[in-house]
Biopython code that builds the backbone (N, CA, C, O; Angstrom):
import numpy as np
from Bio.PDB.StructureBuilder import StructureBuilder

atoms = [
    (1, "UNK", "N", (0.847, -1.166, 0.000)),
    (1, "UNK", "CA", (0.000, 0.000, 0.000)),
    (1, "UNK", "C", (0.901, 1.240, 0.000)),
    (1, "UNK", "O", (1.739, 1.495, 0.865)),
    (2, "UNK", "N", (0.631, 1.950, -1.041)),
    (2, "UNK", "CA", (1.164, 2.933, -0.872)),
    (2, "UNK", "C", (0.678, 4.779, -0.763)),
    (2, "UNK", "O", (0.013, 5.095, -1.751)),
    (3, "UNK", "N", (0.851, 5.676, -0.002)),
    (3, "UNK", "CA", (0.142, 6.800, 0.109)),
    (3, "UNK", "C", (0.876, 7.518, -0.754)),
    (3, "UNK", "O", (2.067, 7.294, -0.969)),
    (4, "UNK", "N", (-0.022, 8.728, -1.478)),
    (4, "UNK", "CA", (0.357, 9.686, -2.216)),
    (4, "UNK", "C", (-0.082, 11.241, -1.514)),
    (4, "UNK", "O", (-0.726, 11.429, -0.482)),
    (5, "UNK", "N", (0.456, 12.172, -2.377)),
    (5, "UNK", "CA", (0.712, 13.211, -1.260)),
    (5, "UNK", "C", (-0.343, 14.162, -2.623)),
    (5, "UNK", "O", (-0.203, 13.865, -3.809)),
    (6, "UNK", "N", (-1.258, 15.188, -2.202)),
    (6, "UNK", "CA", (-1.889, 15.974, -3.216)),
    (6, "UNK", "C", (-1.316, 16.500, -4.399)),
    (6, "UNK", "O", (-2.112, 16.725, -5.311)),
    (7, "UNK", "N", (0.336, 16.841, -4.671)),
    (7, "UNK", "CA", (0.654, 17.110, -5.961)),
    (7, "UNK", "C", (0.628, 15.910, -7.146)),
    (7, "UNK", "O", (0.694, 16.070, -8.364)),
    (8, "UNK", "N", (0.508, 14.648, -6.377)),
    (8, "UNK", "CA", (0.549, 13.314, -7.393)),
    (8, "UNK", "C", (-1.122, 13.005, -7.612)),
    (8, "UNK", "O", (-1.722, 12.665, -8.631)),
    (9, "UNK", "N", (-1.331, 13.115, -7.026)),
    (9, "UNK", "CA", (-3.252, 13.055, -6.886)),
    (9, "UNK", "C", (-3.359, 14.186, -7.730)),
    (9, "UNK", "O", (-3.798, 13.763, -8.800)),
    (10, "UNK", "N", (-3.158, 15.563, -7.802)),
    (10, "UNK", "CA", (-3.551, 16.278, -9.097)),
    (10, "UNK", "C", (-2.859, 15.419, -10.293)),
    (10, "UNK", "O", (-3.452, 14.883, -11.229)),
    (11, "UNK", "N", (-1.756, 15.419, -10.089)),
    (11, "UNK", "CA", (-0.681, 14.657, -11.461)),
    (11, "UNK", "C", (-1.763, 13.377, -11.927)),
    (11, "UNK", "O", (-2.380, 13.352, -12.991)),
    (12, "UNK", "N", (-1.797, 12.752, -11.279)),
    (12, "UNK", "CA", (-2.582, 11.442, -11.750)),
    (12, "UNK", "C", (-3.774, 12.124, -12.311)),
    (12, "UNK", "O", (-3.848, 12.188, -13.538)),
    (13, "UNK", "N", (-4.775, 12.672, -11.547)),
    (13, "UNK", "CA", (-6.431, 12.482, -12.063)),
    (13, "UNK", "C", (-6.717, 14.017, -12.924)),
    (13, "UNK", "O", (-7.780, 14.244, -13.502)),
    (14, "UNK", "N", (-5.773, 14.810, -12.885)),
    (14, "UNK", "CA", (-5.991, 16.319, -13.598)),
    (14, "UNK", "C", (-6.360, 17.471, -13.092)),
    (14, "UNK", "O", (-5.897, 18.572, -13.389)),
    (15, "UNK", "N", (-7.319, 17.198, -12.209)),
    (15, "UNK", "CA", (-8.017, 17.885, -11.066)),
    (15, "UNK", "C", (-7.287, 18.905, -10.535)),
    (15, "UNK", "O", (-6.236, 18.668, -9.940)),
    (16, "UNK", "N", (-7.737, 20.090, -10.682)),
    (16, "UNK", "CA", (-7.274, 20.852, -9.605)),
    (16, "UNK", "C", (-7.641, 20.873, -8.249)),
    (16, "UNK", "O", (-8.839, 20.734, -8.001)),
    (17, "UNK", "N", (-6.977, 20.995, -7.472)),
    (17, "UNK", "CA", (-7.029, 21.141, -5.755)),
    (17, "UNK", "C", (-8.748, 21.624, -5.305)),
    (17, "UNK", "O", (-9.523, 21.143, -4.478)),
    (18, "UNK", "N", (-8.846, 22.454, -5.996)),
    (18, "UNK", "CA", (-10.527, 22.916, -5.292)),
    (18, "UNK", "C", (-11.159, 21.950, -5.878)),
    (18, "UNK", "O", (-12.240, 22.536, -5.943)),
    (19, "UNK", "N", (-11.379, 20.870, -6.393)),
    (19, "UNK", "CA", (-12.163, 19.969, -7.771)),
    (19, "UNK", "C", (-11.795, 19.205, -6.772)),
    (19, "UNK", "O", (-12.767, 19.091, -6.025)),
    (20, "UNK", "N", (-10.748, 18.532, -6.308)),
    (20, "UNK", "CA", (-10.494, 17.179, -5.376)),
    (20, "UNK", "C", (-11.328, 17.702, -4.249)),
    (20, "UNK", "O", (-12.357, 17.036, -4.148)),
    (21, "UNK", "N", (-11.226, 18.842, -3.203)),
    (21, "UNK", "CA", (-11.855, 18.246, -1.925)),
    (21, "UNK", "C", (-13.437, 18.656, -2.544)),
    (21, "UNK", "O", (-14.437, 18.365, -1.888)),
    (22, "UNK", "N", (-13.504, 19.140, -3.460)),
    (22, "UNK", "CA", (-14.842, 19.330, -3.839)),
    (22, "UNK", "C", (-15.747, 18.165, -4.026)),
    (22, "UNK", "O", (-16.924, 18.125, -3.669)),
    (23, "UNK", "N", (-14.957, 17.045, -4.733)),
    (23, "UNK", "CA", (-15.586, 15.900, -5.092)),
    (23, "UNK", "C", (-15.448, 15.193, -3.323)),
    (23, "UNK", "O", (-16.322, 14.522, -2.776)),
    (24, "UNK", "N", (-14.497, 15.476, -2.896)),
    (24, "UNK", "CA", (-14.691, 14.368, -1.441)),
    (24, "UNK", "C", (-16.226, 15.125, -0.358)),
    (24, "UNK", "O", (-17.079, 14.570, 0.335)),
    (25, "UNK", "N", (-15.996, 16.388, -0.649)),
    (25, "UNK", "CA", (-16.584, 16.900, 0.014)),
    (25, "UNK", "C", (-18.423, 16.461, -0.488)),
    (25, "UNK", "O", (-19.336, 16.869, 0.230)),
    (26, "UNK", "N", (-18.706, 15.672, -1.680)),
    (26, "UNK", "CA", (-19.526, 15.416, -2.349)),
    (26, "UNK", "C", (-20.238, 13.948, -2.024)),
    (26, "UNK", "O", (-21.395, 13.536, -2.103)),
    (27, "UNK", "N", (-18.829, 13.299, -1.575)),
    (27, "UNK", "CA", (-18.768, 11.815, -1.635)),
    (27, "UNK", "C", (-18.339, 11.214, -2.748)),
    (27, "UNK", "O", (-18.344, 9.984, -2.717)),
    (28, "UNK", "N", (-17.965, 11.746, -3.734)),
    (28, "UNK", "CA", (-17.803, 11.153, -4.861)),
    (28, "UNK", "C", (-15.971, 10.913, -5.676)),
    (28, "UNK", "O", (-15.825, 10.659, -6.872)),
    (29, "UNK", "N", (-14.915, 11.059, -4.780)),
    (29, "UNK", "CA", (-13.953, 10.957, -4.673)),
    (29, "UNK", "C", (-13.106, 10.152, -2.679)),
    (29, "UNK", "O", (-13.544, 10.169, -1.529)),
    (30, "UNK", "N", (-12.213, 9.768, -3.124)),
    (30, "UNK", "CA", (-11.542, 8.760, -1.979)),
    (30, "UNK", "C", (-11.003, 10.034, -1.178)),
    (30, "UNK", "O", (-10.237, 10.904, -1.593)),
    (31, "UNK", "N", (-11.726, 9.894, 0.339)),
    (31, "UNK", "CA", (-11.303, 10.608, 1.343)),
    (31, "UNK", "C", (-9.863, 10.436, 1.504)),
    (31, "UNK", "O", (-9.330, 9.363, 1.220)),
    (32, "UNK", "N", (-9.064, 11.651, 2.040)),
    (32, "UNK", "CA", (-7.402, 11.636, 2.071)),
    (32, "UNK", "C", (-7.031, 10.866, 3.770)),
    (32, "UNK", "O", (-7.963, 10.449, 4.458)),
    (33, "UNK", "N", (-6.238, 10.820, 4.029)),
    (33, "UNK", "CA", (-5.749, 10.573, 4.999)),
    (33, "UNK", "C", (-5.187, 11.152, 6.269)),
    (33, "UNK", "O", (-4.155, 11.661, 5.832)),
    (34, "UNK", "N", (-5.201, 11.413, 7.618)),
    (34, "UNK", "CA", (-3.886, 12.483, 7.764)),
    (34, "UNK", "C", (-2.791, 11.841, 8.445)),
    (34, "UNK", "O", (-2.825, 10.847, 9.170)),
    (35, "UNK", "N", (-1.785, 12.580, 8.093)),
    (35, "UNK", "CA", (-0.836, 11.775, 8.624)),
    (35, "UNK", "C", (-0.195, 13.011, 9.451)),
    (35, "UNK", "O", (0.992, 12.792, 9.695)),
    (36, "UNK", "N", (-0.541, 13.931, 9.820)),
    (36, "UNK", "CA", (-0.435, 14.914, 11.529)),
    (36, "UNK", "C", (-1.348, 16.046, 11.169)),
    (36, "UNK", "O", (-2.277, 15.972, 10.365)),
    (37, "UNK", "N", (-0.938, 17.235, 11.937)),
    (37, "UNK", "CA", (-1.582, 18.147, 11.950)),
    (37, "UNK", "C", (-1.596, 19.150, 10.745)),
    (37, "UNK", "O", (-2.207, 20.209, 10.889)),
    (38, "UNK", "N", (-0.941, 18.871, 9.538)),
    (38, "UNK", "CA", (-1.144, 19.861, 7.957)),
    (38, "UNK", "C", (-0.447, 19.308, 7.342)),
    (38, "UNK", "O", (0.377, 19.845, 6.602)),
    (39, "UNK", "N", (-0.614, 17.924, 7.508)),
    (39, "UNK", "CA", (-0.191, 16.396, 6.673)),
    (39, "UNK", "C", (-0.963, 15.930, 5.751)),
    (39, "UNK", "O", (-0.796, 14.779, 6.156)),
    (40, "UNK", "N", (-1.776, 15.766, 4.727)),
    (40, "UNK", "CA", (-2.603, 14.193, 4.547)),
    (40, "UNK", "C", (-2.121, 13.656, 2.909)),
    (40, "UNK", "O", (-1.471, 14.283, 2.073)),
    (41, "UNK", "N", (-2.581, 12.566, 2.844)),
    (41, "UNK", "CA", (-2.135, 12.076, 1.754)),
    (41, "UNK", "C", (-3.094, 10.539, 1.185)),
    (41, "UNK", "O", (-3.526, 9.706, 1.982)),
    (42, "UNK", "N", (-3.199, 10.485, 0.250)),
    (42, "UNK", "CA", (-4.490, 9.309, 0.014)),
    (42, "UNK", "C", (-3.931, 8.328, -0.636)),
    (42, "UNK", "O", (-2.987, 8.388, -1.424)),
    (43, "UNK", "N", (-4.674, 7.207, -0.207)),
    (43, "UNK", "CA", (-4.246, 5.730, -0.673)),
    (43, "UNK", "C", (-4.050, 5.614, -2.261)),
    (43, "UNK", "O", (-5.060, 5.725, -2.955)),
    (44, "UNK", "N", (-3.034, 5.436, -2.764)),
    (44, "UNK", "CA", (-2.824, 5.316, -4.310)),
    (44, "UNK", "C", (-3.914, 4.467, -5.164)),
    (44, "UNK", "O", (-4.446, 4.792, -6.225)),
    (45, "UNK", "N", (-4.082, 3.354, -4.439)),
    (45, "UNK", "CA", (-4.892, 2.406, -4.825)),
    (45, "UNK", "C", (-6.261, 2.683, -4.728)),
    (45, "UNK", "O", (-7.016, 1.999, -5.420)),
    (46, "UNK", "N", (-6.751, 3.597, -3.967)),
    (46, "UNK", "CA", (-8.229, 3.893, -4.011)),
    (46, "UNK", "C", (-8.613, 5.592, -5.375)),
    (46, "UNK", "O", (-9.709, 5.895, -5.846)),
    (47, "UNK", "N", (-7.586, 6.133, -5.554)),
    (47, "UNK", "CA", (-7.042, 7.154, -6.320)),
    (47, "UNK", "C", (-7.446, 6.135, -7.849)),
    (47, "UNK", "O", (-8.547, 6.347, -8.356)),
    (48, "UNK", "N", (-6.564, 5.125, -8.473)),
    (48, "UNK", "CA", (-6.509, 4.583, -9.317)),
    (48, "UNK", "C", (-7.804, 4.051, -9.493)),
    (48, "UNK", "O", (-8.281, 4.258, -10.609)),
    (49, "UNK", "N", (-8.735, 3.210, -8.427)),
    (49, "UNK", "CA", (-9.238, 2.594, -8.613)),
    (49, "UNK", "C", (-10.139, 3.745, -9.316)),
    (49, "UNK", "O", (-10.357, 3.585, -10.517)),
    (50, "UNK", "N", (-10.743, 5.021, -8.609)),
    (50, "UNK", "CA", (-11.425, 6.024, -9.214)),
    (50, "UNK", "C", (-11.606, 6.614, -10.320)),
    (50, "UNK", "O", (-12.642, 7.090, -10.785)),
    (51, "UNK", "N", (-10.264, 6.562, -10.857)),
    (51, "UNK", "CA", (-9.909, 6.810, -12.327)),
    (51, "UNK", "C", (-10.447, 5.528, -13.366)),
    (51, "UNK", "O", (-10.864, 5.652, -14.518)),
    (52, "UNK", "N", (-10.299, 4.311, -12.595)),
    (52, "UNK", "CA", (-10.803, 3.733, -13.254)),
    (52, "UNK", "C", (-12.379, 3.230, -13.652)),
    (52, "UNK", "O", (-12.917, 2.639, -14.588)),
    (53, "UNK", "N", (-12.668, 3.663, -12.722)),
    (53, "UNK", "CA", (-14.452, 3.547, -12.498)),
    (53, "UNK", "C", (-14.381, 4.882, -13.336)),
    (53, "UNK", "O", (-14.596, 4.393, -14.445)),
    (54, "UNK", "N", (-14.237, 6.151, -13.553)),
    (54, "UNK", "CA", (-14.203, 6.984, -14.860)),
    (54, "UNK", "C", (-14.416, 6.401, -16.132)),
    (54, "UNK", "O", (-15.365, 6.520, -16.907)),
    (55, "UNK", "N", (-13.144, 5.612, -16.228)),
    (55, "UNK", "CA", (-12.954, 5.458, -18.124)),
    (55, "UNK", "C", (-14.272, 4.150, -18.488)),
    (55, "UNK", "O", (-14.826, 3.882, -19.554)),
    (56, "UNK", "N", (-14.441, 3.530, -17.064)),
    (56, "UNK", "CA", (-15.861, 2.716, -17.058)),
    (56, "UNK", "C", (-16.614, 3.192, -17.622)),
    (56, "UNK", "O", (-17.128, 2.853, -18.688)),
    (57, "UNK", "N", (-16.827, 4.240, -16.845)),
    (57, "UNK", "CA", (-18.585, 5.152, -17.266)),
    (57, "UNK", "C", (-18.656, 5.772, -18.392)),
    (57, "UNK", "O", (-19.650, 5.907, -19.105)),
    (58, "UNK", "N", (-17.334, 6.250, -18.600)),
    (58, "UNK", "CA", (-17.338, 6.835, -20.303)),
    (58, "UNK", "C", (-17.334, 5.755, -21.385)),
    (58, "UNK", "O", (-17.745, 6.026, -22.514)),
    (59, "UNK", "N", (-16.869, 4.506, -21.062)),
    (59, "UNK", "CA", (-17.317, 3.416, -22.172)),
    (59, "UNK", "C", (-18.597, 2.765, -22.003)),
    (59, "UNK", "O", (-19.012, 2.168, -22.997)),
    (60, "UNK", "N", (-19.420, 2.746, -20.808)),
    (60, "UNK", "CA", (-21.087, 2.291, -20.804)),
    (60, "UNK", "C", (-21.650, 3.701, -21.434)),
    (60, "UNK", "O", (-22.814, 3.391, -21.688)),
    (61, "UNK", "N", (-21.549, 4.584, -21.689)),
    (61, "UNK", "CA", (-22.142, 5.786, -22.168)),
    (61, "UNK", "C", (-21.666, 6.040, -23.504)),
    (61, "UNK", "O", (-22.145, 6.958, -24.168)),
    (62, "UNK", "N", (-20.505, 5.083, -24.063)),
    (62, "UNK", "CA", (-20.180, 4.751, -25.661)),
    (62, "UNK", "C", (-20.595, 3.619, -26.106)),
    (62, "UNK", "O", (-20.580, 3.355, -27.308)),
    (63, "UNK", "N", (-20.932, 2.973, -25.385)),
    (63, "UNK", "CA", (-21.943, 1.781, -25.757)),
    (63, "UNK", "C", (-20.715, 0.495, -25.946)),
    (63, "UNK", "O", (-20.972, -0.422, -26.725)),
    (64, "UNK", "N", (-19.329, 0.503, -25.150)),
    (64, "UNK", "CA", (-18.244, -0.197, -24.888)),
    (64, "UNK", "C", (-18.737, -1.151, -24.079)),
    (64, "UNK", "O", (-19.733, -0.812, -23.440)),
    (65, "UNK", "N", (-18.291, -2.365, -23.899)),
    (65, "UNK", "CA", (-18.104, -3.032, -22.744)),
    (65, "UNK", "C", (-16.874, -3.848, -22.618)),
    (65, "UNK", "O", (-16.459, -4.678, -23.426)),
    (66, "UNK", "N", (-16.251, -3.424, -21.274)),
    (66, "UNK", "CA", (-15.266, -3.588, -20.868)),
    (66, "UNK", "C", (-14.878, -5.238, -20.737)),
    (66, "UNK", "O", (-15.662, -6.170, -20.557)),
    (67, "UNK", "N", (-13.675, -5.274, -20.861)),
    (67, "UNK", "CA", (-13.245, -6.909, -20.809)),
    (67, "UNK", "C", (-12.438, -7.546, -19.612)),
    (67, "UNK", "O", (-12.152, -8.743, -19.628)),
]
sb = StructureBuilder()
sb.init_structure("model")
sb.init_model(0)
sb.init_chain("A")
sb.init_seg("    ")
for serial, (resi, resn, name, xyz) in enumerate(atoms, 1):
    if name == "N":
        sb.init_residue(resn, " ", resi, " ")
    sb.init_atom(name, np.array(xyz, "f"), 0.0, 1.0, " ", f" {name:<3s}", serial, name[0])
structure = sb.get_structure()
């Protein structure tokens, strides 16, 4: 398991910073972590998995199905 720190979480998903806690703040993105008091950083693997439930929904809405 590995944690990522918010400049790789923008790097990975595109998102700018107000767009990430926006979506957590929504429910609809992986809550971060903290690791002290103006620390946090989120599970890589729940990050990825999100991205991937994305390119999902954009291929059931192209009429794709995934393999």
């Amino acid at each position: 398991m590995k944690l990522i720190r918010l400049k790789d979480v923008i790097a990975c998903t595109g998102l700018a910073r107000s767009t990430i806690y926006k979506y957590i703040e929504e429910g609809i993105f992986p809550k971060s972590v903290s690791l002290g008091d103006r620390a946090v950083a989120w599970v890589e693997n729940e990050v990825q998995e999100w991205i991937l439930e994305r390119i999902e929904e954009r291929d059931l809405r192209n009429g794709k199905v995934s393999e």
